[in-house]
C-alpha positions as CSV (number, residue, x, y, z in Angstrom):
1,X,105.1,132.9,48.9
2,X,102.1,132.7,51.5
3,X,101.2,130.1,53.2
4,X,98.3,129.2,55.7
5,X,99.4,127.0,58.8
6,X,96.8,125.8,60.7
7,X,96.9,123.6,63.9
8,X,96.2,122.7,67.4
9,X,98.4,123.5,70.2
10,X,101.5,122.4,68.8
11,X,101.4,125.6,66.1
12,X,102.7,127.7,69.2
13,X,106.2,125.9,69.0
14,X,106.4,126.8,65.3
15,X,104.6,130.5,65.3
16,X,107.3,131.1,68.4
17,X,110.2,129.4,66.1
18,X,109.2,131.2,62.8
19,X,109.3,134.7,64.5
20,X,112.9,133.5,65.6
21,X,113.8,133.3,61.4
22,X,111.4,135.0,59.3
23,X,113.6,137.9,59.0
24,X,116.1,135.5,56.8
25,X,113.0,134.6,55.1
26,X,111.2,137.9,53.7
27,X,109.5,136.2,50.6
28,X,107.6,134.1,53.0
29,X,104.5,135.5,54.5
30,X,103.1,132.8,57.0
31,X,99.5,133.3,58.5
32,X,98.7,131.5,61.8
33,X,95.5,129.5,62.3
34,X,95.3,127.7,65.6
35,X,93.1,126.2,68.1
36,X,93.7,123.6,71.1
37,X,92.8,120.2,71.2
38,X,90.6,118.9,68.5
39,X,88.8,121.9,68.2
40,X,89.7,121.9,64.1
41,X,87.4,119.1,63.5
42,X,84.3,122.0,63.5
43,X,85.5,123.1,60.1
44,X,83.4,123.4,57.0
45,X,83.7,124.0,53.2
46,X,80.9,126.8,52.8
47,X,81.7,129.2,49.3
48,X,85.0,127.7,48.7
49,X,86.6,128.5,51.9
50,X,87.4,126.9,55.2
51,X,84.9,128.5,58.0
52,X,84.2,127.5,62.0
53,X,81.0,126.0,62.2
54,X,80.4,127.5,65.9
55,X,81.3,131.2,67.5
56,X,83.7,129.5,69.9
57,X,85.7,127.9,67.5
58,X,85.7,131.4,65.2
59,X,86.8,133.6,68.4
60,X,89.7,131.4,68.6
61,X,90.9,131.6,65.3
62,X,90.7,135.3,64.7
63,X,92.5,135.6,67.9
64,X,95.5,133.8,66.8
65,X,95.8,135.0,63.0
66,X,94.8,139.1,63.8
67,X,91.1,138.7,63.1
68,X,90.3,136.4,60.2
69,X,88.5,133.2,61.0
70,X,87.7,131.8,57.2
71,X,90.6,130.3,55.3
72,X,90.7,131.1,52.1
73,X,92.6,129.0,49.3
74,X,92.5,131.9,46.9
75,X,94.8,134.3,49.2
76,X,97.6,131.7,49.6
77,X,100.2,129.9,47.8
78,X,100.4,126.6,49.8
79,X,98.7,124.8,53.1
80,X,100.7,123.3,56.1
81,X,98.5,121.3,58.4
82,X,100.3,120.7,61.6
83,X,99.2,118.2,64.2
84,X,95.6,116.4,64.9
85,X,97.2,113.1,64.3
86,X,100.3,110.9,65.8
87,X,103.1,108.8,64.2
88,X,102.6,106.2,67.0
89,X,105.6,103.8,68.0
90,X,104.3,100.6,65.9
91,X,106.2,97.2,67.7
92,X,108.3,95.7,64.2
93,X,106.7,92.0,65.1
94,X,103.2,93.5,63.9
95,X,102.3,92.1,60.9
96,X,101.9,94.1,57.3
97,X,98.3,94.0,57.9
98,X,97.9,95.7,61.4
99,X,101.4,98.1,60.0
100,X,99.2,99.4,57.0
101,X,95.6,99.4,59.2
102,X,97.7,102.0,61.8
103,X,99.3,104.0,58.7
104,X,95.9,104.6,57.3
105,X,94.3,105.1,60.7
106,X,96.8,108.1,61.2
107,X,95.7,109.7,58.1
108,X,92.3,108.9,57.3
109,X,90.7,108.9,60.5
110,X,92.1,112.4,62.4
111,X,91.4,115.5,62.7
112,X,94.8,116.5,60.8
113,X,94.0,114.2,58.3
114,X,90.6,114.9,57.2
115,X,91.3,118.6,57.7
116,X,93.5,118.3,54.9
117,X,90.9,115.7,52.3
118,X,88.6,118.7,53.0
119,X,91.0,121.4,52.0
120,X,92.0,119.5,48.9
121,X,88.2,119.7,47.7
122,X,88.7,123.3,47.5
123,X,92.5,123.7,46.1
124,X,94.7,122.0,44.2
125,X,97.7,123.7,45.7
126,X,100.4,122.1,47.8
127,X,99.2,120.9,51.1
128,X,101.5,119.5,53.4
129,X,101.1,117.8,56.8
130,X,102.9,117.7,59.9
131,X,102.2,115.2,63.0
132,X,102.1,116.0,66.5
133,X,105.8,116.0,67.8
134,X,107.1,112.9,69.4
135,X,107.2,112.9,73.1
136,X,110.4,114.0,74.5
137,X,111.5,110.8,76.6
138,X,114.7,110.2,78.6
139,X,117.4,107.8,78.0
140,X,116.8,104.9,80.1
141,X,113.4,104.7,78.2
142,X,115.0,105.2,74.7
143,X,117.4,102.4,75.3
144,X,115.0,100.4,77.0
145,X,112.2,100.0,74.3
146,X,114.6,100.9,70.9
147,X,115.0,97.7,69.6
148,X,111.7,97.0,69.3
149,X,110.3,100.5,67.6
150,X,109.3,99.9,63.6
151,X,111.7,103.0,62.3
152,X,110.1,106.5,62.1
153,X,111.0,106.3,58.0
154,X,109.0,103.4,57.9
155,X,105.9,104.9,59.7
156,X,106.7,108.0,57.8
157,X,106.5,106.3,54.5
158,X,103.5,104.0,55.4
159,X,101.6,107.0,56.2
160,X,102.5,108.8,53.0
161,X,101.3,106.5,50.9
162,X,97.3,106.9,52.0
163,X,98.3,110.6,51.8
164,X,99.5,110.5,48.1
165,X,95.9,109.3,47.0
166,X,94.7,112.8,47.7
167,X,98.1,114.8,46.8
168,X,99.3,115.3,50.7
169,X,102.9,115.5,51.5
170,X,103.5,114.7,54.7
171,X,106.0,116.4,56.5
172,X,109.3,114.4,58.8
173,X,110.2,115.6,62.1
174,X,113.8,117.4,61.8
175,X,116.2,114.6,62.3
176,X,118.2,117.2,64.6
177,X,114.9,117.1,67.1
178,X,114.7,113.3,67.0
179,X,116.2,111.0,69.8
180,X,115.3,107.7,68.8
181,X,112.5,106.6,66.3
182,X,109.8,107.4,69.0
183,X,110.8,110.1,70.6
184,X,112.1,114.0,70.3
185,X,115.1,115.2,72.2
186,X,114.4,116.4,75.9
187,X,115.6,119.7,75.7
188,X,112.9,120.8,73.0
189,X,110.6,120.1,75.3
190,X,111.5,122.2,78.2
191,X,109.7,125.7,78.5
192,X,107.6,124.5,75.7
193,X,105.2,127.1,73.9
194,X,101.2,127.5,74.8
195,X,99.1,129.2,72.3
196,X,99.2,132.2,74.5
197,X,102.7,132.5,74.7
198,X,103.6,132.4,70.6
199,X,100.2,135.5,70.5
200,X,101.8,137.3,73.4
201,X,105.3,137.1,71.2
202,X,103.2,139.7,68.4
203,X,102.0,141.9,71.5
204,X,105.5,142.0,72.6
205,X,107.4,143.1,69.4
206,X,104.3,145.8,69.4
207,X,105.3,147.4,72.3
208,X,109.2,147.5,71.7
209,X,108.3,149.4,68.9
210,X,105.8,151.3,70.9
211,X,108.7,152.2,73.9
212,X,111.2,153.1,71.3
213,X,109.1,156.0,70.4
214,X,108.1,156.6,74.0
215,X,111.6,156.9,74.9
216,X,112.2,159.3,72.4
217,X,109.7,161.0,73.4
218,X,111.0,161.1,77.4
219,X,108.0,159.2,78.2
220,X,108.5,155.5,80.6
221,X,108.7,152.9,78.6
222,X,105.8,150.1,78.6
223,X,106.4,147.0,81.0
224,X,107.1,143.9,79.2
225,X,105.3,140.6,79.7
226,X,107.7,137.5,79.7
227,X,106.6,134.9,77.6
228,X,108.7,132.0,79.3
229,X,106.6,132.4,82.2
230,X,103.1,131.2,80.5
231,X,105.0,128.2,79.1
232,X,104.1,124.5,79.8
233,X,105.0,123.1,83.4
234,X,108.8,121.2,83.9
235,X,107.2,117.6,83.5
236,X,105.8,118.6,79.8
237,X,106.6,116.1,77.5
238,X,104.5,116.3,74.3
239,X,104.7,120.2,73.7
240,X,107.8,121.8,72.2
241,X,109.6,125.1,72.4
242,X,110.7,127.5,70.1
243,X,114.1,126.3,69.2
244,X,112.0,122.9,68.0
245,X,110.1,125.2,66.3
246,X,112.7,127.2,64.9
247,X,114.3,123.7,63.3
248,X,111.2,122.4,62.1
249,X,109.8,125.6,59.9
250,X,113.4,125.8,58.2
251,X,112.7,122.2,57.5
252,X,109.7,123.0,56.3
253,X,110.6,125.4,53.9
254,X,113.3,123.7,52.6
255,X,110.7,120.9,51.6
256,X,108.4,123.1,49.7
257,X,111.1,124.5,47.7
C-alpha cells in the first residue's frame, strides 16, 4: 500500500516514528509531504493533482519528500492529512449549538480541513485526517480543569460527522499518548521532532550505509550529525517526539486496515 501524508510541523513526529517501524511494515510505502505553519493552505488542484501555488512553498515540499512537490492521487493508495486544525478543549456547559458551531469550525474552516475537501475533488480514495496533537500539560493542570473538559470522544465524534459529508475519516489520538481529554502525556513531548530533524533522520541512515563501505574500504568513517540536538527547546509543549510518533502511525495503520 502507498500512501501520501502530508502536514505541517507535526509530520516530523510521525516521519521520525515511522522510520522507527517501517521495517515491520514492508507493504507500506509512506511518502512525506510537509511544510510549517499554515504554509499548506497555498495548494491548488491544477490537472488532477495537488501543486504549490508559489516557489517557496514547492522548495519546501520537494525538500521533505526527495524532490517531488505535486501530489498525485493516481500514484497512491490512500491520503493521511495530519494537522492544520485543533480538537480544542470545549467546557461540557456549552450548549449543542456552540458544541456543533466548534465541531464544524475545526473541519470546515482549517487548513487541514479544506486541504482534504480539495483532495476529495480529485480522488475518491480513502482520506484520513489527523489533528494537531494535544498539548502535553502537567498534572496539577489536568486535575485542575478535568471535570469540566467535554470528552475527547465526544469532540472526536462531533467532528467526524461534518467529515462524513465528504467521505473523511478522521483519525483519534492513540489512547496510550493521551493524559486526560485535553491533553497528551508529558514525556512525548520532550525532545520533540522539527522538520529538520525527521529529513536529517534519511541523511543519516545514508551515511551509515556510506561508512560501512568506507570502513571496508580502510577509509574514516563519515561524522554523524545528532538529531536530538535540532529538536524543540525543554519547555515545548505542542510538538511531539518520535516515540509519539511511533504510537500514532501503528494506530494509523491499524485503522486503514
Amino acid at each position: 500500500m502507498k500512501i501520501a501524508a502530508i502536514g505541517n510541523s507535526h509530520i516530523g513526529a510521525l516521519k521520525l516514528g515511522w522510520d522507527s517501524i517501517s521495517k515491520k511494515h514492508k507493504d507500506v510505502e509512506i511518502t512525506f509531504f510537509a511544510a510549517a505553519r499554515e504554509a499548506l493552505q497555498d495548494m491548488e488542484l491544477k490537472d488532477g493533482k495537488l501543486v504549490p501555488t508559489n516557489d517557496v512553498l514547492a522548495r519546501r515540499l520537494e525538500q521533505f519528500s526527495n524532490g517531488v512537490s505535486a501530489i498525485d492521487p493516481e500514484q497512491y493508495d490512500a491520503f493521511f492529512i495530519v494537522g492544520g486544525w485543533k480538537i480544542f478543549p470545549v467546557d461540557k456547559r456549552t450548549s449543542t449549538a456552540v458544541q456543533s458551531t466548534i465541531a464544524s469550525d475545526s473541519f470546515e474552516n482549517t487548513v487541514g480541513g479544506n486541504l482534504a475537501k480539495l483532495l476529495r475533488s480529485a480522488t475518491d480514495k480513502p482520506i484520513y485526517l489527523g489533528h494537531n496533537p494535544l498539548r502535553a500539560q502537567s498534572k496539577a493542570f489536568v486535575k485542575e480543569f478535568k471535570s469540566m473538559s467535554l470528552s475527547y470522544a465526544q469532540r472526536i465524534d462531533a467532528v467526524q460527522k461534518v467529515a462524513q459529508e465528504h467521505s473523511v475519516t478522521v483519525v483519534s489520538q492513540p489512547v496510550k499518548t493521551r493524559s486526560s481529554e485535553f491533553s497528551t502525556v508529558e514525556k512525548y513531548a520532550k525532545s520533540s521532532a522539527r522538520l529538520r530533524s525527521a529529513q536529517l533522520n534519511d541523511v543519516i541512515e545514508e551515511k551509515k550505509k556510506r561508512n560501512e563501505k568506507r570502513i571496508a574500504l580502510g577509509k574514516k568513517p563519515l561524522k554523524i550529525a545528532n538529531p536530538k540536538k535540532l529538536s524543540h527547546g525543554k519547555n515545548e509543549k505542542s510538538h511531539m517526539n518520535g516515540d509519539y510518533g511511533a504510537l500514532y502511525m501503528s494506530a494509523l495503520l491499524s485503522t486503514m486496515k
